[in-house]
C-alpha positions as CSV (number, residue, x, y, z in Angstrom):
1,X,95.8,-193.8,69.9
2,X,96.8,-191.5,72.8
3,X,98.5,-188.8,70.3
4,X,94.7,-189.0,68.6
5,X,93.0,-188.3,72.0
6,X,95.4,-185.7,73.2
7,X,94.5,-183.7,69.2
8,X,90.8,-184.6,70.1
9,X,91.0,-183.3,73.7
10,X,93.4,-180.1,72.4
11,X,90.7,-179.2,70.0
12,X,88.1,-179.3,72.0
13,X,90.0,-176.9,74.6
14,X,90.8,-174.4,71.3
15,X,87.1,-174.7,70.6
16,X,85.9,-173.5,74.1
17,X,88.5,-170.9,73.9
18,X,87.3,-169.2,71.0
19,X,83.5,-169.7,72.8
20,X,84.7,-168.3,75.7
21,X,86.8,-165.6,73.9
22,X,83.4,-163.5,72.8
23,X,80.6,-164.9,74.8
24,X,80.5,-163.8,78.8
25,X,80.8,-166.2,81.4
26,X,77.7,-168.7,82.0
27,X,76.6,-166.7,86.0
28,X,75.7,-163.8,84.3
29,X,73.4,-165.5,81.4
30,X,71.8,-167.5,83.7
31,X,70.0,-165.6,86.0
32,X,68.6,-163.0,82.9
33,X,64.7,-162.8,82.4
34,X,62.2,-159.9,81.0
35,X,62.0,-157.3,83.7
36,X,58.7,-156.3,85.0
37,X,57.4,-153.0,83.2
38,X,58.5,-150.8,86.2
39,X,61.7,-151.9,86.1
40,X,62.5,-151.4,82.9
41,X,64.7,-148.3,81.6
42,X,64.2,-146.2,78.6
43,X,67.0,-148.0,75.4
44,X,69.2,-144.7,74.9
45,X,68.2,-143.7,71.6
46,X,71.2,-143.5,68.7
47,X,71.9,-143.1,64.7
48,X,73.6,-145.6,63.0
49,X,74.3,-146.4,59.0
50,X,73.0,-149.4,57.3
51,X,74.3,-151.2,54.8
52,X,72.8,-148.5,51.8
53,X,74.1,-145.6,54.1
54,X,70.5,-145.2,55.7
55,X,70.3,-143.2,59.1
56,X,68.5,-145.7,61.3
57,X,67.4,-144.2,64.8
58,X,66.0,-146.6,67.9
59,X,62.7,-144.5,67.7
60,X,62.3,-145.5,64.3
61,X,61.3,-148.7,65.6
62,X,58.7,-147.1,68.1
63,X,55.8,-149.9,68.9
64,X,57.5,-152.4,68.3
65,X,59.6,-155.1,70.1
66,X,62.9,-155.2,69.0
67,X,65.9,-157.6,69.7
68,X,69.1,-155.3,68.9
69,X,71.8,-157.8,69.0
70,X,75.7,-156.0,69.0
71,X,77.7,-159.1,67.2
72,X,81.0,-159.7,65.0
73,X,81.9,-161.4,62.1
74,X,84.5,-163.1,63.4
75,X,82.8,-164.3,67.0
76,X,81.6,-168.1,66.9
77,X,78.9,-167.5,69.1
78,X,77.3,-164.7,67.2
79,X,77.3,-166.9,64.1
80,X,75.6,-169.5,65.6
81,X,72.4,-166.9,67.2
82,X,72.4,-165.1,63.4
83,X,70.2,-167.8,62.0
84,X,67.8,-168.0,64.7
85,X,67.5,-164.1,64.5
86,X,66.4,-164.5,61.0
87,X,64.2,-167.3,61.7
88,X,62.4,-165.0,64.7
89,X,62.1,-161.6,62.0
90,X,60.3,-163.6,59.4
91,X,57.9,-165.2,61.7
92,X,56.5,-162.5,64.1
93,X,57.4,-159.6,61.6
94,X,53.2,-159.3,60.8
95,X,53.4,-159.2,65.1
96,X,54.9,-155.8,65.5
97,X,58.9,-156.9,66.0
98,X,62.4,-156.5,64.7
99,X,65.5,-157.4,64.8
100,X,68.2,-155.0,64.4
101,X,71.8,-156.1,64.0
102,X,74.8,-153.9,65.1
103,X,78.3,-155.0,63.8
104,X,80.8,-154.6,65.8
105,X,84.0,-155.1,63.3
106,X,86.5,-152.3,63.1
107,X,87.0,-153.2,59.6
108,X,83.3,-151.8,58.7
109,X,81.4,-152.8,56.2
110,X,84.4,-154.4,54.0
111,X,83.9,-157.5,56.1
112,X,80.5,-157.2,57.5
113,X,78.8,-156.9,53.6
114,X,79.6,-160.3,52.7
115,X,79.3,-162.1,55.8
116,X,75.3,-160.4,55.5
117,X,75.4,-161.4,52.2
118,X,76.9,-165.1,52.7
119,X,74.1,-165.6,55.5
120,X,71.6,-164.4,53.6
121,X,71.0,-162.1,56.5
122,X,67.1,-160.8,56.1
123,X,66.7,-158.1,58.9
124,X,68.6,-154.7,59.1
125,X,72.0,-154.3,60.1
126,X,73.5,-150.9,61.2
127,X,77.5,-150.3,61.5
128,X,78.4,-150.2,65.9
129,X,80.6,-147.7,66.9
130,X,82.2,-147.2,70.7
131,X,80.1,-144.5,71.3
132,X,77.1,-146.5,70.8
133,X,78.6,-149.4,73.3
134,X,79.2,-147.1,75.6
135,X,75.3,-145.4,75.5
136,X,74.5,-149.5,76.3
137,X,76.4,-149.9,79.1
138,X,79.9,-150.1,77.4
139,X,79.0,-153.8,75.5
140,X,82.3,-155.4,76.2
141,X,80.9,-159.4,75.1
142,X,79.7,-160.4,71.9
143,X,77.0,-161.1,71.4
144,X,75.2,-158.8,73.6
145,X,71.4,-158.6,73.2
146,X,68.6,-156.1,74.4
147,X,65.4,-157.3,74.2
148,X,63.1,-153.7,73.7
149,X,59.4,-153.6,74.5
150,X,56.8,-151.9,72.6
151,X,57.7,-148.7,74.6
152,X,61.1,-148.4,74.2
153,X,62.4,-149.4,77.3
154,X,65.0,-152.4,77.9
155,X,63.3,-155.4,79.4
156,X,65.5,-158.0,79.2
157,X,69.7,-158.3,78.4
158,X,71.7,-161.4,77.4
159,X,75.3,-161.5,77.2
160,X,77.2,-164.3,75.6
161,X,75.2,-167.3,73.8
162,X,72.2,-168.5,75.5
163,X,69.6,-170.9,74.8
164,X,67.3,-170.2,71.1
165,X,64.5,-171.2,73.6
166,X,65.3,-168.6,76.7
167,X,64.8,-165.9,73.7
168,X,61.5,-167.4,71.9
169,X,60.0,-167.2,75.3
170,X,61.0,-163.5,75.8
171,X,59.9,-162.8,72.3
172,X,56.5,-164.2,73.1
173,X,56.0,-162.6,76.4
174,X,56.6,-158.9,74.9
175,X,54.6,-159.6,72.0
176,X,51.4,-160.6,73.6
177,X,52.0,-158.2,77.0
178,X,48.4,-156.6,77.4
179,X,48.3,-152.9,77.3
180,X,48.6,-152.5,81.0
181,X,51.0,-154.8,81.9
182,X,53.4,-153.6,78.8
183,X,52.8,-149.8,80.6
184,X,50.3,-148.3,78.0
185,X,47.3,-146.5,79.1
186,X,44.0,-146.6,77.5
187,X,43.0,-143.8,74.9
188,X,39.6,-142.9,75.3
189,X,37.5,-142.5,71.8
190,X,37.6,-138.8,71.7
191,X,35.4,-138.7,68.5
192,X,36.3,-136.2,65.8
193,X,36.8,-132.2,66.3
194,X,35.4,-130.3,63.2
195,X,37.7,-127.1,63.7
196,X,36.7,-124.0,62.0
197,X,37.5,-120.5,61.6
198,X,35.5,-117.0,62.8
């Protein structure tokens, strides 16, 4: 009986290990929330491959709010926040948002094409380099997550797993931001200029 507790209790200590292993530590989850619009900073734009060899920029995704989540095949925690990702792209995709993958695995897309494909992953996935961790702040946990507003700027970051809630929330709260909260000015209706020549 005590030999099955100790296996219990030693595979419960590998389990939060391997949690710990990729995801940060819980005080600096915790205390993350969507910034307010003049405290956010501009996402620093980059070019990165899909899984066709597409170039896929940041401003391609202008307008809309993006999640761009830097994850690895072989991190637990990133396997567990994949499927809510998915569930999150099919329902507010009509709603002007994304979500954009970045694999982190130096063994490229040899590993990361099936695990996509085993998933059934349905939103775009680009191939992470070091360069790319370092433009965000040198991502050093996985998952790290920047949640992008309509604009382009970074108002919210997660590091390690947090709550499918904490990010629904955030999700809603940069999808229905009003115009002036979300730092867009009103365009007046300039009408239409008939230009002609002499």
């Amino acid at each position: 009986m005590k030999a099955q507790i100790r296996r219990g209790l030693s595979a419960t200590a590998l389990l939060c290990l391997i949690l710990a292993a990729c995801s940060s530590p819980p005080e600096r989850t915790a205390t993350a929330a969507v910034k307010s619009p003049k405290d956010r900073k501009a996402a620093p734009e980059f070019a990165l491959k899909d899984v066709n060899g597409t170039t896929v920029r940041l401003s391609d995704y202008r307008g809309k709010v993006v999640l761009l989540n830097f994850w690895a095949t072989w991190c637990p925690p990133c396997k567990v926040e994949i499927p809510w990702f998915m569930e999150f792209a099919q329902k507010n995709k009509d709603r002007g948002f994304a979500v954009v993958g970045i694999a982190m695995d130096e063994e490229g897309w040899d590993v990361v094409k099936p695990f996509l494909a085993d998933m059934r992953v349905n939103y775009r996935t680009l191939k992470g380099d070091d360069m790319v961790a370092q433009l965000y702040g040198g991502v050093d946990s996985l998952p790290t997550t920047f949640l992008i507003d309509r604009q382009g700027k970074i108002a919210a970051v997660h590091m390690g797993l947090i709550s499918k809630n904490i990010y629904q929330n955030e999700i809603q709260e940069l999808l229905t931001d009003p115009p002036d909260r979300a730092g867009l000015l009103p365009v007046p209706d300039l009408g239409w200029a008939v230009v002609g020549t002499k």
